[in-house]
C-alpha positions as CSV (number, residue, x, y, z in Angstrom):
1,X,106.0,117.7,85.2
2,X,102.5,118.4,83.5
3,X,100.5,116.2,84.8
4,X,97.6,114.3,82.5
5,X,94.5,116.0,84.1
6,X,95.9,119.5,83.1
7,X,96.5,118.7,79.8
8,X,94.5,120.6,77.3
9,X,93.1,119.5,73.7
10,X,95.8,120.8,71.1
11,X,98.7,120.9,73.5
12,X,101.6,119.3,72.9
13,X,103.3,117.4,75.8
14,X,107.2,116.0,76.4
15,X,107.0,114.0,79.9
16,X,107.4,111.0,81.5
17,X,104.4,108.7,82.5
18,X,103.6,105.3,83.9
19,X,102.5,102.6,81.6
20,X,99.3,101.2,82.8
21,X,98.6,99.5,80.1
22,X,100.0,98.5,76.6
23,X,97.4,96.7,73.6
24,X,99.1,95.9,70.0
25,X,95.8,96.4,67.9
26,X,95.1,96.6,64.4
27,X,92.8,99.0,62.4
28,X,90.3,98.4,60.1
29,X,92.9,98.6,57.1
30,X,95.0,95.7,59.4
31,X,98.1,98.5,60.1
32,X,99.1,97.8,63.9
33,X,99.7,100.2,66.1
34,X,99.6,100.7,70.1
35,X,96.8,101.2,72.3
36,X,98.1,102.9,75.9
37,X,96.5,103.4,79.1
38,X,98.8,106.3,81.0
39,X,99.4,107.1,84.7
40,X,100.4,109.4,87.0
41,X,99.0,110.7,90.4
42,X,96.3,113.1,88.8
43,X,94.6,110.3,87.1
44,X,94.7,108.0,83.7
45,X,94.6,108.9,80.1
46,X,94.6,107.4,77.0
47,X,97.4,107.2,74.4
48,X,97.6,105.7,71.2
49,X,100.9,105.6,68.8
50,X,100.2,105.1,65.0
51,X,103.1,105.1,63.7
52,X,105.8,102.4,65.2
53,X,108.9,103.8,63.1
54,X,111.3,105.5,64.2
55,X,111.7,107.2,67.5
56,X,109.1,104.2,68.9
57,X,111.3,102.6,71.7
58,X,110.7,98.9,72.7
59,X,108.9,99.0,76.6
60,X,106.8,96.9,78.6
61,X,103.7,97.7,81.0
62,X,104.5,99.1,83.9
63,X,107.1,101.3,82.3
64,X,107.7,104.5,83.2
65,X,107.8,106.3,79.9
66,X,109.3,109.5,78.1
67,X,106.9,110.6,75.7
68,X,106.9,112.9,72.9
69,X,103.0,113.3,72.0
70,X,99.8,115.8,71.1
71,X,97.0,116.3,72.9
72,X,93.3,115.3,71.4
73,X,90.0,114.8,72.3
74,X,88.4,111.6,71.4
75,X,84.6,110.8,72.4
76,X,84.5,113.3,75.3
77,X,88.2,112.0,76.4
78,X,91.5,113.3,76.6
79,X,93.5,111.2,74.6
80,X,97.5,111.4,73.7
81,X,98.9,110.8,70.4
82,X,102.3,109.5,70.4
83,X,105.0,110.7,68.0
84,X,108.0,110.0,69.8
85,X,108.8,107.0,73.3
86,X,111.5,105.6,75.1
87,X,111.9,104.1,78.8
88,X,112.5,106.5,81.0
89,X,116.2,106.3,83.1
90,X,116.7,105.6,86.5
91,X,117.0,109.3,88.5
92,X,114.5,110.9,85.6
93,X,111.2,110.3,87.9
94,X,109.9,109.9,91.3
95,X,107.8,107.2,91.8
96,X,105.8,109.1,93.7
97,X,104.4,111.5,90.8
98,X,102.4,108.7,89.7
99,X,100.7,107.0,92.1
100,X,97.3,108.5,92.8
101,X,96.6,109.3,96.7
102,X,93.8,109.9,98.5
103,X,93.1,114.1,99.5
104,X,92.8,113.3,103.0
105,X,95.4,112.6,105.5
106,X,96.3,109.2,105.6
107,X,97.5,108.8,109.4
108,X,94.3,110.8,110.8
109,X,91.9,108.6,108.7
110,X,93.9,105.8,110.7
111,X,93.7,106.7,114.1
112,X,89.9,107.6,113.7
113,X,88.7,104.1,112.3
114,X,91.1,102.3,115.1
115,X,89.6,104.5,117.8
116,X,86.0,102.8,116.8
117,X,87.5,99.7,118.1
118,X,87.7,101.4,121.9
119,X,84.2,101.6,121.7
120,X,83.6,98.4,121.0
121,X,81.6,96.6,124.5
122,X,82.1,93.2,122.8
123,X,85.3,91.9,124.1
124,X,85.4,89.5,121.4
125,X,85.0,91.5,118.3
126,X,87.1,93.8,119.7
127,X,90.2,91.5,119.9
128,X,89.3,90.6,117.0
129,X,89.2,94.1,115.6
130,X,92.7,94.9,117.4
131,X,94.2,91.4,115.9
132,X,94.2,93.3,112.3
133,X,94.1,96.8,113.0
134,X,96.4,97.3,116.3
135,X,98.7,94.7,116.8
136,X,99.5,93.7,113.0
137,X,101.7,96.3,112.0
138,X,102.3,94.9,108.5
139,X,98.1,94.6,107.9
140,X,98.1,98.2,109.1
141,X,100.9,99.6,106.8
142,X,99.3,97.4,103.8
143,X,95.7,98.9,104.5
144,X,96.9,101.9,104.9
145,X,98.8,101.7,101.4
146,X,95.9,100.4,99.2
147,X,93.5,101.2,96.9
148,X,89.3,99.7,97.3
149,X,89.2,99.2,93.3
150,X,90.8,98.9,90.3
151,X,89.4,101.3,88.7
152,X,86.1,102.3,89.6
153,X,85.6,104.0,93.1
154,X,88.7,105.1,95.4
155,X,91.1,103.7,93.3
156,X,94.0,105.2,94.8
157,X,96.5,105.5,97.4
158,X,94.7,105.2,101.1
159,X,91.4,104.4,99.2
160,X,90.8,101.1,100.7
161,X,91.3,102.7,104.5
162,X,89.0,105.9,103.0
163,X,86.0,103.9,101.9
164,X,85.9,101.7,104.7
165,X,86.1,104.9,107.3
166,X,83.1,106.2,105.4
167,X,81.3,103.1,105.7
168,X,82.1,102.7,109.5
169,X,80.8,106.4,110.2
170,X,77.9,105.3,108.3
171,X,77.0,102.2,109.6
172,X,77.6,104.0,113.0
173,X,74.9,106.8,112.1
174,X,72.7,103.7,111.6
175,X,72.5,102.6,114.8
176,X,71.9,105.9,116.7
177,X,69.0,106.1,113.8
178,X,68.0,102.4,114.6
179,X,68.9,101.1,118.2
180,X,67.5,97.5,116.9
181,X,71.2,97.5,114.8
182,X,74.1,95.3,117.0
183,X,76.6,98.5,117.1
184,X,79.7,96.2,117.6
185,X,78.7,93.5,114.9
186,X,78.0,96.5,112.6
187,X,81.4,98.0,113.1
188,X,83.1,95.3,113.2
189,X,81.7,94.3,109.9
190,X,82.1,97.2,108.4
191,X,86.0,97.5,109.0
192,X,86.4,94.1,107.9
193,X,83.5,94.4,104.8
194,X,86.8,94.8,102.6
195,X,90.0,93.5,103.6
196,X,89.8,91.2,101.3
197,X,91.0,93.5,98.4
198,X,94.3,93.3,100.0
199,X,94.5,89.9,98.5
200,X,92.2,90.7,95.7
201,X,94.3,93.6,94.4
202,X,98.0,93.8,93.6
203,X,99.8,96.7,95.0
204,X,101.1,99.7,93.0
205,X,101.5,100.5,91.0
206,X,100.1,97.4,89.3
207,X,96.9,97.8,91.6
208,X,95.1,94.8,89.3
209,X,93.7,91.1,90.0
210,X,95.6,88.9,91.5
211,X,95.0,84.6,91.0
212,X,93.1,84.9,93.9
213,X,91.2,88.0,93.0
214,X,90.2,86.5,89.7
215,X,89.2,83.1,91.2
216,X,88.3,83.6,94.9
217,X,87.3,87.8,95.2
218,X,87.5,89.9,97.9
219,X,84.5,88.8,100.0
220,X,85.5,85.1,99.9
221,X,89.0,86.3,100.5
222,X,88.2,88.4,103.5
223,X,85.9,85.8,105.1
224,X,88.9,83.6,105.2
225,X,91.2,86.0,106.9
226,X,88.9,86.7,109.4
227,X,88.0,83.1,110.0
228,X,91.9,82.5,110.6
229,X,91.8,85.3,113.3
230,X,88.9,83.7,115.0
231,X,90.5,80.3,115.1
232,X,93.1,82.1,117.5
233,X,90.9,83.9,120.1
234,X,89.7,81.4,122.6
235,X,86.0,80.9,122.8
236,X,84.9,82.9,120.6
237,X,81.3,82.9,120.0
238,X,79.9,80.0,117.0
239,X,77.1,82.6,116.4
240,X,78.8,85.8,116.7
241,X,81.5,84.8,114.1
242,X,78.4,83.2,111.6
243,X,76.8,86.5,112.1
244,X,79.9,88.2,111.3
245,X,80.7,86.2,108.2
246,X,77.5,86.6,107.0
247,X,77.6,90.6,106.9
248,X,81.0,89.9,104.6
249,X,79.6,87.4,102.5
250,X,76.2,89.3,101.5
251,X,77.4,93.2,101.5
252,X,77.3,93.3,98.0
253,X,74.0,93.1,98.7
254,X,72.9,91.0,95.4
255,X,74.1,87.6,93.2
256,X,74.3,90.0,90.3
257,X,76.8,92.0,92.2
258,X,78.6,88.9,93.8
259,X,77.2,88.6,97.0
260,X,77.3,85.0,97.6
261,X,74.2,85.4,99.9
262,X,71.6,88.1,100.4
263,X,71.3,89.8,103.7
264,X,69.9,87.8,106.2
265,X,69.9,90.0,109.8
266,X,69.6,93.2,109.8
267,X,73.2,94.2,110.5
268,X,73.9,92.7,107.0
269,X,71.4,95.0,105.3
270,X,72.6,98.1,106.8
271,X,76.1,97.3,105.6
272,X,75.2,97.0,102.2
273,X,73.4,100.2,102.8
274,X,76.3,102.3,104.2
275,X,79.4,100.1,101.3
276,X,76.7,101.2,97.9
277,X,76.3,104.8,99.4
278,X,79.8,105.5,99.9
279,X,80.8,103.4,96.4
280,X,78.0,105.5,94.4
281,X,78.8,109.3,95.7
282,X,82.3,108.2,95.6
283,X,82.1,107.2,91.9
284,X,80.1,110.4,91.2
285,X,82.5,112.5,92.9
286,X,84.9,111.2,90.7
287,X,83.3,111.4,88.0
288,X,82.3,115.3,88.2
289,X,85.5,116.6,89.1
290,X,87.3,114.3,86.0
291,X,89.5,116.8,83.4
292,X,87.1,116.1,81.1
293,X,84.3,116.6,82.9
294,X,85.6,120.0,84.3
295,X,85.4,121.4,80.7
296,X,81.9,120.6,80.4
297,X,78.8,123.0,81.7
298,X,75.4,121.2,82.7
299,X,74.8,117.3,80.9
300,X,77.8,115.4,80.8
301,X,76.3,112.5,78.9
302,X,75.0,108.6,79.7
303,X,77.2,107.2,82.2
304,X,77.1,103.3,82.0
305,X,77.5,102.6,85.5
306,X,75.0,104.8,86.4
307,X,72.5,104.2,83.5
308,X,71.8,107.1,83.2
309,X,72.3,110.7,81.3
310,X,74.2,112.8,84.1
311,X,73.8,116.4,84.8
312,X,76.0,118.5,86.8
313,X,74.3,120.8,89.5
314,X,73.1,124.1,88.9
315,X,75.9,126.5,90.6
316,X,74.0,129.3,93.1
């Protein structure tokens, strides 16, 4: 198949891709026509189809999709232009083709953040750590499987168990760095900074809010499930598990970014530290090494999340 990072402005493309997304929209002279969001492993793209005549099959989000459709460029994006559609047939695709995945192994990122938890001299945080990590096989496979975002940094495959790897070798740097940092609290709370996203985010290939994403979000989420864990290990520490919390509840590091508290100990600041470092060069990774941006030498233009005009690096 040709997947949608390859494609190239006046190509013409006949392929089969998921349905991410499907908007009935209207344009300025009220005609409708369909607003697409397309998926496969290599990334999204969007795809509009003017004309809803013939050849325009009925389908549903989340549709796998033969398309009949040109390539464009609209705004700096690669955007498909839909002539022909129909639901693709059982036997036509593999599933796998469109789910993105993380470039690193997934089973070697897994075995080094559990190995952390041998470190570990707490004995209580590290029950707690092996609760989740070690002796739930289904949290394992689910973490494993996930993605840390919808959309905006390792939004794939293995992305969830990526990002918090980073942020555990980070938060680890910390405290050789700064020997005032409470190693185990810090891992800890760094594996656990995220886990809420499991309840946050549906699975793929949906890999959007769920109720309780929308209403509750991931930190609140997570600070629950590690709460219930607590509740089962027998005298474990009042303070240990506030301070623990705490590092969950304010990693976002702000209000504004939905932290409901700021951080309070120092563990809680570091983890903020080490969770925006590896979110921002993540998301800037990502960003440079986009189709689009692969076509483009030197400024690549304001970037909204990063409010600011980004510029690739000078090659030497």
């Amino acid at each position: 198949m040709k997947y949608l990072a390859t494609l190239r402005e006046g190509e013409h493309t006949s392929d089969i891709y998921l349905c991410k997304a499907k908007q009935v929209a209207k344009t300025k002279m009220g005609k409708t026509y369909y607003s697409l969001t397309l998926q496969d492993k290599s990334g999204t793209a969007d795809a509009k189809i003017w004309e809803l005549g013939s050849g325009i099959d009925h389908f549903e989000p989340m549709d796998y999709i033969k398309v009949e459709a040109d390539v464009t460029v609209f705004q700096g994006n690669t955007q498909l232009n839909i002539k022909r559609v129909r639901k693709a047939m059982e036997g036509e695709y593999d599933a796998k083709d469109f789910l993105p995945v993380s470039e690193h192994n997934i089973d070697q990122m897994y075995k080094e953040l559990t190995a952390y938890i041998g470190t570990m001299k707490n004995s209580k945080l590290q029950k707690l750590a092996s609760m989740f990590f070690i002796e739930d096989a289904a949290f394992a496979k689910a973490f494993c499987f996930h993605s840390a975002a919808k959309s905006i940094h390792h939004g794939f495959v293995g992305g969830l168990l990526e990002h918090t790897l980073s942020v555990v070798k980070l938060c680890d740097f910390y405290t050789t760095r700064y020997p005032i940092l409470n190693r185990d609290l810090l891992l800890a709370a760094a594996m656990f900074h995220d886990i809420g996203k499991l309840k946050e985010l549906s699975i793929f290939p949906e890999n959007d809010y769920t109720d309780d994403g929308q209403l509750l979000g991931h930190i609140v989420i997570g600070v629950e499930m590690i709460g219930e864990k607590i509740r089962q290990i027998p005298d474990f520490p009042v303070q240990t598990a506030a301070e623990l919390k705490h590092c969950i509840l304010a990693h976002h590091g702000e209000y504004e970014y939905g932290s409901p508290k700021k951080p309070a100990i120092i563990e809680a600041l570091a983890l903020t530290f080490a969770d925006n470092t590896d979110a921002k060069l993540e998301t800037m990774k990502e960003l440079l090494e986009s189709p689009n941006s692969q076509q483009e030498e030197g400024w690549l233009g304001y970037n909204r999340l990063f409010e600011s005009n980004i510029r690739k690096t000078t090659a030497h």
